[in-house]
C-alpha positions as CSV (number, residue, x, y, z in Angstrom):
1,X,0.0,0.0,0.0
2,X,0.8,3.6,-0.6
3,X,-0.5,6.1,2.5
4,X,-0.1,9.9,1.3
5,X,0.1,12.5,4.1
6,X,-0.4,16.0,2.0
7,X,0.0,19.2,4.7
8,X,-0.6,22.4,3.6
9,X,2.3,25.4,2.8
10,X,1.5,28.9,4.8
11,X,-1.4,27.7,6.2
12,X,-1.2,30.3,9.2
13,X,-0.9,33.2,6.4
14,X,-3.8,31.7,4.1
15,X,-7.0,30.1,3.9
16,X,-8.0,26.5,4.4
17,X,-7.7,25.0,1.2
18,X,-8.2,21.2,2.3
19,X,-11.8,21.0,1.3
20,X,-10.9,22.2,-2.1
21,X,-8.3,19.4,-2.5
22,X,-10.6,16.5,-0.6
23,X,-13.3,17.0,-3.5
24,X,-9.9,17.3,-6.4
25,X,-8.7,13.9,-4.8
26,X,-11.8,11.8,-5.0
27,X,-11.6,12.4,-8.9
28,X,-8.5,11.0,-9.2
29,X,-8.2,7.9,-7.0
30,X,-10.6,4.7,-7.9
31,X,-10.6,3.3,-4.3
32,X,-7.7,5.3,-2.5
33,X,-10.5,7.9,0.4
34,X,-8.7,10.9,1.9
35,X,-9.9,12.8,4.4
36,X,-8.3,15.7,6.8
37,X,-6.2,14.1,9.5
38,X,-5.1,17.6,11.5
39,X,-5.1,20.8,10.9
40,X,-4.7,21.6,7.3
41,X,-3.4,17.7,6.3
42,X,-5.3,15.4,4.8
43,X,-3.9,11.7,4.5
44,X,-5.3,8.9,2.6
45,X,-4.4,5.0,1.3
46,X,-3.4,4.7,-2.5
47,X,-3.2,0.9,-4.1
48,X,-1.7,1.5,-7.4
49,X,1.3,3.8,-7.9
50,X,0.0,5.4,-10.9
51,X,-2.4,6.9,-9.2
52,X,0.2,7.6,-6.6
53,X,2.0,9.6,-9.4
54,X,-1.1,11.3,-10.2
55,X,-2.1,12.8,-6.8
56,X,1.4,13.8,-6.0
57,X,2.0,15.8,-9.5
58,X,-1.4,17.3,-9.0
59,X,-1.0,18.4,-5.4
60,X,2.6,19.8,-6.5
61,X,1.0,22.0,-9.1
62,X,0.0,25.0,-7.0
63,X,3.0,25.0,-5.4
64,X,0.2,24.8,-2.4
65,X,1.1,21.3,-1.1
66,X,3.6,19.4,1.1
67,X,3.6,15.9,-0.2
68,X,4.5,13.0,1.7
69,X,4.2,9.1,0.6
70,X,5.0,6.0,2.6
71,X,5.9,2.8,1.0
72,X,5.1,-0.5,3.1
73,X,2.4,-2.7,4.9
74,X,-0.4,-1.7,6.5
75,X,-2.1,-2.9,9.4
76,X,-5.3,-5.3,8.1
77,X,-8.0,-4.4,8.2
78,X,-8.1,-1.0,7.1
79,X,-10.5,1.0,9.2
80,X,-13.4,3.2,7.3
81,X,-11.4,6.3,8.4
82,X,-7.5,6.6,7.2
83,X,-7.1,8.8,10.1
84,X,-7.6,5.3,12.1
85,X,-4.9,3.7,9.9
86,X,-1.7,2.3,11.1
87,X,0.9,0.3,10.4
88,X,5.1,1.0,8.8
89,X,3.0,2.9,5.7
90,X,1.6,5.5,7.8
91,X,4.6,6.2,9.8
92,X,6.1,6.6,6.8
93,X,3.9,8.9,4.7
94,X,4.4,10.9,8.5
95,X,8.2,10.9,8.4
96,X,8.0,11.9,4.7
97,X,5.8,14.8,4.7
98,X,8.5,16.6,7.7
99,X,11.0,15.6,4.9
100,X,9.3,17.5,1.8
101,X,8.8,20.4,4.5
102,X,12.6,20.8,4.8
103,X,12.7,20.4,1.2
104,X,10.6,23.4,0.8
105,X,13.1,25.5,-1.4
106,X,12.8,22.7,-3.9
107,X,10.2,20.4,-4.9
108,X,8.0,19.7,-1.2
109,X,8.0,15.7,-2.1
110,X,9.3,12.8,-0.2
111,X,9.2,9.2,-0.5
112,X,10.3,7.2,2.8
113,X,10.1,3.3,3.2
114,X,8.1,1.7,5.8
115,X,9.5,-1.2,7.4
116,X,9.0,-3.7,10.1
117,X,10.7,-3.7,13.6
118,X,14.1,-5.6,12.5
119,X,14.3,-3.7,9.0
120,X,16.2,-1.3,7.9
121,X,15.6,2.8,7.8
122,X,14.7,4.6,4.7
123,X,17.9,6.4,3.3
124,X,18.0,10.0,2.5
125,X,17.5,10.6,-1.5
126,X,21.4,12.4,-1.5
127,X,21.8,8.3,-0.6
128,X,20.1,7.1,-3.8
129,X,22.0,4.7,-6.2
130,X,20.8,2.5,-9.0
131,X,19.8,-0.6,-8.1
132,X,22.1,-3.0,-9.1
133,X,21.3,-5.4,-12.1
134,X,21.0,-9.2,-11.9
135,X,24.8,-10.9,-12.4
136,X,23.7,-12.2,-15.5
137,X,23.6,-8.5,-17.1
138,X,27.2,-8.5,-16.5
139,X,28.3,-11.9,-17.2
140,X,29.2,-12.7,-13.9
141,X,28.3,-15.3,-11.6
142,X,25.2,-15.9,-10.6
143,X,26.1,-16.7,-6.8
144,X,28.2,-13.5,-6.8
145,X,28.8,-11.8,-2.8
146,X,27.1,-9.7,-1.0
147,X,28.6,-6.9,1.9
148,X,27.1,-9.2,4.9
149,X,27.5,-12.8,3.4
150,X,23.6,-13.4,3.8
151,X,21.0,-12.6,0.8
152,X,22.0,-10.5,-1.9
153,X,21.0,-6.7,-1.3
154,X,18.4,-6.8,-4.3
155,X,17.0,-8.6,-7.0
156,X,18.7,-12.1,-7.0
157,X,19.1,-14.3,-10.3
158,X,15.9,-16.3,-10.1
159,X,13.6,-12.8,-10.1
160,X,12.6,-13.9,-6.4
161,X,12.7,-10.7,-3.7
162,X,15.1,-10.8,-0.6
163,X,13.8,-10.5,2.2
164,X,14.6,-9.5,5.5
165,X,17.5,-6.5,6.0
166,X,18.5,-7.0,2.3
167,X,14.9,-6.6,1.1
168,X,14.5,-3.1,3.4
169,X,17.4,-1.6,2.5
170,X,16.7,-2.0,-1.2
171,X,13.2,-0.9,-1.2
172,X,14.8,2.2,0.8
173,X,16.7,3.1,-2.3
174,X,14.0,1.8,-4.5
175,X,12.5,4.8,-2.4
176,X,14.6,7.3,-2.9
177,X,15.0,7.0,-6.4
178,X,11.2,7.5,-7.1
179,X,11.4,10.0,-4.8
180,X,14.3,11.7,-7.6
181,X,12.2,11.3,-10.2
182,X,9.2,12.5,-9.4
183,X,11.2,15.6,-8.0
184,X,12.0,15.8,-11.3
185,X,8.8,16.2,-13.0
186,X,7.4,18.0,-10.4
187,X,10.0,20.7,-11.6
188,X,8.8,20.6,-14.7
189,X,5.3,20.9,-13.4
190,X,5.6,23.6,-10.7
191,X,7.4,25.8,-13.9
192,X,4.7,25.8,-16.2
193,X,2.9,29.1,-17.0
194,X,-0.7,29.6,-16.5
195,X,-0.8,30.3,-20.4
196,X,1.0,26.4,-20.9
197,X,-1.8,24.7,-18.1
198,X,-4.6,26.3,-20.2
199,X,-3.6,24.6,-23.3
200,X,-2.5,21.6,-21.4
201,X,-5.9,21.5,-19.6
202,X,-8.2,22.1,-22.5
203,X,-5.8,19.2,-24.4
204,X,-6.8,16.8,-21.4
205,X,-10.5,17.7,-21.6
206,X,-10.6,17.5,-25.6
207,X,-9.0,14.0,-25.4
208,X,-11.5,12.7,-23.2
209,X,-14.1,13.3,-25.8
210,X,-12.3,11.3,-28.7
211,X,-10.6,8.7,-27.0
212,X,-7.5,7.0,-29.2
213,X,-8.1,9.4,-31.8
214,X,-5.5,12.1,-33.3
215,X,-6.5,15.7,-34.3
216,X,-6.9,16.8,-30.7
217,X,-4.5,19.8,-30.5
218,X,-6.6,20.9,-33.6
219,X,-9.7,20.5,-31.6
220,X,-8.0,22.5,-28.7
221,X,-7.1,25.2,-30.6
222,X,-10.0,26.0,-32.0
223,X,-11.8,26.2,-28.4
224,X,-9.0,27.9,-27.0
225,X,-9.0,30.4,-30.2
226,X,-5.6,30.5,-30.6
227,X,-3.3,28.4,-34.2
228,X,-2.6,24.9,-34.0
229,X,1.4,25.8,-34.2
230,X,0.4,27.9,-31.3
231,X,-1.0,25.0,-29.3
232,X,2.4,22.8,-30.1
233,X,4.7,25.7,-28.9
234,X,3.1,25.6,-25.7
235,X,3.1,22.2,-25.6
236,X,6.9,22.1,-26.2
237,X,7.3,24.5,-23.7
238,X,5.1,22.9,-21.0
239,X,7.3,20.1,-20.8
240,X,4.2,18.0,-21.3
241,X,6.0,15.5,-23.4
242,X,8.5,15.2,-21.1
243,X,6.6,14.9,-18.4
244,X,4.4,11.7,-19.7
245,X,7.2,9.8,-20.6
246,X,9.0,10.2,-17.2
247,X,5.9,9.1,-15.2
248,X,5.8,5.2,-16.0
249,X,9.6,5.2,-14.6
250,X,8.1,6.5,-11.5
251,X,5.3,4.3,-11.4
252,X,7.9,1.4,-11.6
253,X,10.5,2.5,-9.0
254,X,6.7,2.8,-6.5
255,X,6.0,-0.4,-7.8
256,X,9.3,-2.1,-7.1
257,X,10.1,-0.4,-3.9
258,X,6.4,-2.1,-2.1
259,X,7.5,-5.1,-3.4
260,X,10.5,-5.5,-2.0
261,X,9.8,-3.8,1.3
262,X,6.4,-6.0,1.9
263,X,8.4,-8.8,-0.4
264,X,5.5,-9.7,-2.6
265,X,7.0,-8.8,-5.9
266,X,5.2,-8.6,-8.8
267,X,6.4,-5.7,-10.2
268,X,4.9,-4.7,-13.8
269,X,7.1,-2.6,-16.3
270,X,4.5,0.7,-17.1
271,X,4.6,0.7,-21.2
272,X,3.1,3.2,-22.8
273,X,2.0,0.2,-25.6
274,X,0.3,-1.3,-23.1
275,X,-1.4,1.5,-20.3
276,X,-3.7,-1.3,-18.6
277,X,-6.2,-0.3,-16.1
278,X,-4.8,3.4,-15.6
279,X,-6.5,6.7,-14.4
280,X,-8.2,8.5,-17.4
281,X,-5.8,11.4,-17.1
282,X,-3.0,8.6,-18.0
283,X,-4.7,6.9,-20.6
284,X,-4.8,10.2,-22.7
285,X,-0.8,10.3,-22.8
286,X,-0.6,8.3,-25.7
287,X,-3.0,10.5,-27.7
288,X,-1.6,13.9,-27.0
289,X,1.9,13.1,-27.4
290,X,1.1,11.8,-30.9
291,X,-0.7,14.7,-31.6
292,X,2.4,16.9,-30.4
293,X,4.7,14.6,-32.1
294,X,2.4,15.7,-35.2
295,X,2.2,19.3,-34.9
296,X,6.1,20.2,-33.7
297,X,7.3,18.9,-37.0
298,X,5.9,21.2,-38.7
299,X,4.6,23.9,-36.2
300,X,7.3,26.6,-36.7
301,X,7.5,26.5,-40.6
């Protein structure tokens, strides 16, 4: 599981905007429920990192948001209220919103592993490294050492997942890694201009209307009343591209860090080819990128 903790920035100096973002987040979550937890927080339980992805990049947006997401187990059964919730997830999701605050100059988002009493911590994202590939990828030997002697610190030849220390402490960078990336685009979203969000917005609510179809930047700019060259420009600029094609790699570091922390596995490769049961708003990346793809080759002649 996936608990978000999102506190609000300058709450003392500004109004409370958590009712605003309660009736935003029930749009895009199919069975996560968030409700305010104290204060100006709200905190909530995501399943599927996509939607993880989503939630976080749309609270960053406004630049109104501290954003906060534990990776682990919960405790079972959940309770009707998430504020009842507990378990390594939520004290997570706790540690990582006080991290995003002290990352306030940057992008407010943190991603902190929840593990059972014997694991080990989260690591700091300045601590992220690649997660090493399987022996085979370098010709090596499959029975290759580890630091300790015990399991080997990540995924081991037969695609099982370690457990125990080894398990933790790669799901921790697992973490932290995500936790880079979706800084990343979170950059690239906070920077947007209100005039790039128009077009981008319009371009998401056009789409909707004519799923897997192309044309839709032309169909955008004729309600925004603006070229279609226009429309790609922004586009470009927007970082939209970008942006859609750096969120499955986020996805899949979530995806891989709660498997090896909770040592279930079953991590699935996001492909754009292949979207599978994602929120609408990702389902549309295909389309618009196409169409931007389109209209940027010959936008500017």
């Amino acid at each position: 599981m996936y608990v978000m903790t999102i506190d609000q920035r300058g709450s003392s100096t500004d109004t409370d905007r958590v009712p605003g973002l309660l009736a935003e987040l029930g749009a895009l979550s199919t069975a996560g429920r968030f409700e305010r937890s104290v204060g100006d927080e709200v905190q909530g339980v995501v399943e599927r990192p996509d939607e993880v992805v989503e939630i976080a990049l749309h609270a960053l947006r406004s630049g109104r948001w501290y954003v906060g997401i534990g990776v682990g187990q919960v405790d079972l059964p959940l309770p009707a209220s998430p504020r009842e919730g507990s378990g390594p997830a939520f004290v997570a999701a706790r540690l990582a919103v006080d991290r995003a605050k002290a990352a306030a100059s940057h992008v407010p988002l943190a991603v902190v592993a929840g593990v059972v009493p014997g694991g080990v911590a989260g690591v700091r994202r300045t601590d992220a490294a690649p997660l090493a590939a399987p022996p085979e990828a370098h010709g090596s030997a499959p029975d290759r050492p580890v630091p300790d002697g015990s399991v080997p610190d990540g995924p081991v030849p037969d695609g099982s997942v370690p457990d125990g220390r080894a398990g933790a402490s790669a799901g921790a960078r697992a973490c932290a890694n995500a936790e880079a990336v979706l800084r990343l685009i979170g950059r690239l979203v906070q920077d947007r201009t209100a005039a790039q969000w128009k077009v981008v917005d319009v371009l998401r609510s056009v789409q909707h209307g004519h799923a897997g179809t192309h044309g839709t930047q032309k169909i955008a700019a004729r309600k925004l009343g603006i070229t279609e060259q226009s429309v790609s420009r922004a586009l470009l600029r927007s970082g939209w591209q970008e942006e859609w094609a750096a969120r499955p790699a986020a996805e899949m570091l979530l995806a891989l860090a709660h498997g090896l922390i909770t040592g279930t596995g079953g991590l699935k490769i996001p492909d754009a080819r292949d979207p599978g049961p994602r929120s609408p708003q990702a389902r549309g990346a295909d389309t618009l990128n196409a169409d931007a793809q389109d209209s940027s080759t010959g936008g500017d002649r």
